[in-house]
C-alpha positions in Angstrom: -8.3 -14.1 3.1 -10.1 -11.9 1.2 -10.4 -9.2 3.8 -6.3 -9.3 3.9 -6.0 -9.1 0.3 -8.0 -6.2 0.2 -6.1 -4.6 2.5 -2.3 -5.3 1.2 -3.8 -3.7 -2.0 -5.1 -0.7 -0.8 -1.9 0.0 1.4 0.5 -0.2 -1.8 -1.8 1.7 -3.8 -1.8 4.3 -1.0 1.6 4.0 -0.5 2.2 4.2 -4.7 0.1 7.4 -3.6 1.8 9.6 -1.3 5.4 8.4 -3.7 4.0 10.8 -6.4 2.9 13.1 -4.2 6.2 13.6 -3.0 7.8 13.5 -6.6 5.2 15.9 -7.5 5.5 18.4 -4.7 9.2 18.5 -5.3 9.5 18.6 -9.2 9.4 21.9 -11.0 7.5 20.5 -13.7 3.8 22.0 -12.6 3.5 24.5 -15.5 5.4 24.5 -19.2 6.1 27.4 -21.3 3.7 27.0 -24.1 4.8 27.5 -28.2 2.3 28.9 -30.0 1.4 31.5 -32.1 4.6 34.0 -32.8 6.3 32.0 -29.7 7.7 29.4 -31.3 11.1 29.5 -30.2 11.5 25.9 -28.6 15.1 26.4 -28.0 14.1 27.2 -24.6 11.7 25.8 -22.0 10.6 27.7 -19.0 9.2 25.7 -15.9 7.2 26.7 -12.9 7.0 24.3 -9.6 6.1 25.2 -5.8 9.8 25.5 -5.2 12.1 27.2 -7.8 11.3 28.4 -11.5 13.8 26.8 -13.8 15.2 27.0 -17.5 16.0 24.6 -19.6 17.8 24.8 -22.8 18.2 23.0 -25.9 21.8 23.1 -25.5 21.3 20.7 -22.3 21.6 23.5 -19.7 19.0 23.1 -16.7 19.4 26.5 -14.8 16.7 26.5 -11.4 16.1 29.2 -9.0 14.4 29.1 -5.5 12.0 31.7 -4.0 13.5 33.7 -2.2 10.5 34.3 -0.4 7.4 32.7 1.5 5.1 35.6 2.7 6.1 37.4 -1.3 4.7 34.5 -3.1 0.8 34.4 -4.5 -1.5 33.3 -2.1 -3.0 30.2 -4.2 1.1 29.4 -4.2 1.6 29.0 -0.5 -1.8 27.1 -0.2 -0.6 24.8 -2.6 2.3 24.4 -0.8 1.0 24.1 2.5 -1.5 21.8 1.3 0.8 19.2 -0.4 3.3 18.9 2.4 -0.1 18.3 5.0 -1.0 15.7 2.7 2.4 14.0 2.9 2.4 14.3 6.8 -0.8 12.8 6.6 0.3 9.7 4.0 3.2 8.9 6.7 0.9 8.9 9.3 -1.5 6.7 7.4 1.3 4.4 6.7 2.0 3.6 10.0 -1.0 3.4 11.4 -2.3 0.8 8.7 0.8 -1.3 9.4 -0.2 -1.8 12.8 -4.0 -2.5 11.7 -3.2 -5.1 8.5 -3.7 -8.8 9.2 -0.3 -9.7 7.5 1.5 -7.6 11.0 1.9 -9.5 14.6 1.3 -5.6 16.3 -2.0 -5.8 18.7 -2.9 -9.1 17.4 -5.8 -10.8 19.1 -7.3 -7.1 20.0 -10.1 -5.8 19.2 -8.8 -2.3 18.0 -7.0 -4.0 15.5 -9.4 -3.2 12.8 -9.7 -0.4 13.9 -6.7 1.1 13.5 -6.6 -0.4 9.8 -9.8 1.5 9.0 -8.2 4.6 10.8 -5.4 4.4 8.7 -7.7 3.9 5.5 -9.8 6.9 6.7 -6.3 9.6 6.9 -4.9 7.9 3.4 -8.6 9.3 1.8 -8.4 12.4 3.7 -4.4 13.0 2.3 -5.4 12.0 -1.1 -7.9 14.5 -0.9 -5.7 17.2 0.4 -3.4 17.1 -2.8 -6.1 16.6 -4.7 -7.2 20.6 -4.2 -4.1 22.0 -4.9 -3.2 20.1 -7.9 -6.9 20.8 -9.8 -6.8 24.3 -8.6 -3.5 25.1 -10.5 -5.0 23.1 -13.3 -8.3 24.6 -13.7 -5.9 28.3 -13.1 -3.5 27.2 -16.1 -6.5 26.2 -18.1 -8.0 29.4 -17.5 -5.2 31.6 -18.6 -4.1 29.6 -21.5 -7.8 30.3 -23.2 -7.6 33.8 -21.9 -7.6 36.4 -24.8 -5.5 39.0 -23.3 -2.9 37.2 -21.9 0.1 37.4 -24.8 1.1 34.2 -26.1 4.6 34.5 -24.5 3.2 34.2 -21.1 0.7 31.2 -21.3 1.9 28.3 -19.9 0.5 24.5 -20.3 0.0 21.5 -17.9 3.1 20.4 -16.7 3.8 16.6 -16.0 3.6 17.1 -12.2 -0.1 17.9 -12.1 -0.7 14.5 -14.3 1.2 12.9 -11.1 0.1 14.4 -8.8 -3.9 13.5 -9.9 -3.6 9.8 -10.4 -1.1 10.0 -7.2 -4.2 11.6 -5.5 -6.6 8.8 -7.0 -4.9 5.9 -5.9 -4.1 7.4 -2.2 -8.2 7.5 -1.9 -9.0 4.3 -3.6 -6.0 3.1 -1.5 -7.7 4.2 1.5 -11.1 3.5 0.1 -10.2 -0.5 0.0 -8.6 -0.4 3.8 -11.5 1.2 5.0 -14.1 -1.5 3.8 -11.9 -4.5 4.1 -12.2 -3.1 8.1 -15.5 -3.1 7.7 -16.0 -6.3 6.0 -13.5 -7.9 8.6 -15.6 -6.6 11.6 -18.9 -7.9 10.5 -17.3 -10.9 10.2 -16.0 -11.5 13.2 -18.3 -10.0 15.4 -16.1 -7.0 16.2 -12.1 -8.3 16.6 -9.8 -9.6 14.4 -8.5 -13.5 15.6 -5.6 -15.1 14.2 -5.8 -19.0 14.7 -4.2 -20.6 11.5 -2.1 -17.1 11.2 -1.5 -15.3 8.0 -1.7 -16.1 5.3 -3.1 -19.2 6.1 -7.0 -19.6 6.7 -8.5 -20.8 10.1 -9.1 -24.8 9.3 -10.5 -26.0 12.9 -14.0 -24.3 11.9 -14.5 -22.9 15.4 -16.0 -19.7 13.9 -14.8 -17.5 16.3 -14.7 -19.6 19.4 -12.1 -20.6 21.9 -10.5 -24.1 21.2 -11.2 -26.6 23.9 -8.4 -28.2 26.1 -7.1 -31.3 24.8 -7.9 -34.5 26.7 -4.8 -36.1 28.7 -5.4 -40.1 27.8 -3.2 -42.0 30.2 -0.5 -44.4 28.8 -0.6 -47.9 29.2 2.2 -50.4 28.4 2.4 -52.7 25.3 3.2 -55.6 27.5 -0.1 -55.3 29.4 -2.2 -54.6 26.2 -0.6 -57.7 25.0 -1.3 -60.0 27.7 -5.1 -58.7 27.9 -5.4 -59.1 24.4 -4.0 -63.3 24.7 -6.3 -63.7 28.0 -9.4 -62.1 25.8 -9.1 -64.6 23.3 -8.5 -67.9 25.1 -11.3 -66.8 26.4 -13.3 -66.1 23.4 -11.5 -69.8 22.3 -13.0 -71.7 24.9 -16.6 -70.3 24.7 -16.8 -70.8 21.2 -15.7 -74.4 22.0 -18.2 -75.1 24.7 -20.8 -73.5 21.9 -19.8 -76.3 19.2 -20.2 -79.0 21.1 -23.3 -78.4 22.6 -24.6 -77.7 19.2 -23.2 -81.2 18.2 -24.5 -82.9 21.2 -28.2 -81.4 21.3 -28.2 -82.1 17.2 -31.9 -84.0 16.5 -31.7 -87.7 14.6 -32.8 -86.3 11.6 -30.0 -84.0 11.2 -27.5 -86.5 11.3 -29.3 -89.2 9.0 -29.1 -86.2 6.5 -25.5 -85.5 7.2 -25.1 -89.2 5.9 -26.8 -89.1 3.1 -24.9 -86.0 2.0 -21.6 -87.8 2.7 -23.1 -91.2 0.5 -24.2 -88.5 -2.5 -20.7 -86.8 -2.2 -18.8 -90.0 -2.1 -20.9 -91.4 -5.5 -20.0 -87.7 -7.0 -16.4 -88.2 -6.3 -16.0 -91.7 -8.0 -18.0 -91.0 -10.9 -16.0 -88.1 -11.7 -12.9 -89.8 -11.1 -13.9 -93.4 -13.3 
């Protein structure tokens, strides 16, 4: 149970994952126009994604516009690119393959690669956690770098946008997702000597206490009718009856003399007992 807990956490951690991946690969909000110095115009907001630059003004106008190129772009920019949507591949490929893996699924059950594939899946959920990982604390260590840069002008210095926050704890969880599927395998495994085996199936624990081992076949036991059980049962204690019968009186007949002179005098004190109490 604990090894199935484990995993159903990791997955929706993962899966919470490679969700704000894919709201922070698609949002425009990696970079903010920053108001400082003699920029302190805050009627407008300018904002920088992988996509499309966009404008946004305090009259509520949101004006966006896409690249029009690939190959034009900066080279950290199509990296970036190129390394978030890899990393979303790689989350839907990690999702599938840790659904067929997880205890809590009927897929492959009773196989031996079952594990397996959950600790595969756990393996490519690090790996795509670390592949937006990159891009997202490259821009951040490059916005960092220019904003503290002396002769950039204030106009163009940009600040951490909201996407890059995302996008690291998105990253965080997708490997501590993975992380957790990855040693509940592990911890499954060892175990149960290799394989996964579903007896009392999930989520309910094994309660036979085979450890492991094939149940034995249950034992046919052959019917037999009341009416004969009954019969037997009368003929057994007539039986029984008439032994203990035969056992009395040969007690009473093989009795010594003194026995029985002491049976009378019990009777005679009993008798004197009884009309005492009564007068």
């Amino acid at each position: 149970m604990v090894a199935a807990a484990m995993e159903v956490m990791g997955f929706l951690m993962a899966f919470l994952g490679m969700i704000g991946n894919l709201v922070a690969t698609l949002l425009p909000y990696w970079e903010t126009s920053a108001h400082i110095g003699p920029n302190i115009v805050t009627a407008v907001v300018n904002l920088k994604g992988l996509w499309m630059e966009c404008v946004y003004q305090s009259t509520g106008a949101f004006q966006c516009e896409a690249y029009n190129t690939i190959l034009g772009l900066r080279t950290d920019l199509q990296a970036a690119r190129a390394m978030m949507v890899i990393s979303l591949i790689l989350s839907i490929m990690a999702c599938a393959v840790s659904t067929v893996g997880m205890q809590c699924t009927v897929c492959m059950e009773g196989s031996s690669g079952k594990a397996k594939m959950a600790g595969a899946g756990g393996c490519v959920f690090i790996f795509a956690g670390l592949m937006s990982l990159i891009p997202v604390s490259w821009k951040t260590h490059e916005v960092i770098q220019t904003f503290y840069h002396y002769s950039v002008p204030d106009s163009m210095k940009f600040e951490i946008g909201d996407c890059l926050y995302v996008g690291l704890a998105s990253s965080l969880m997708s490997m501590l997702g993975g992380g957790l599927l990855s040693a509940s395998c592990c911890d499954d495994l060892e175990a149960n000597g290799g394989f996964r085996r579903h007896t009392g199936g999930y989520p309910y624990p094994d309660r036979t206490g085979t450890g492991g081992r094939a149940r034995a076949a249950p034992r046919s036991v052959p019917y037999r009718p009341a009416t004969l059980q009954t019969g037997i049962n009368l003929n057994t204690a007539n039986k029984n009856q008439t032994l203990a019968s035969h056992v009395s009186t040969s007690s009473h007949s093989t009795a010594p003399p003194h026995s029985s002179r002491k049976l009378g005098k019990h009777n005679a004190a009993a008798a004197s007992y009884d009309v005492t109490g009564y007068v």
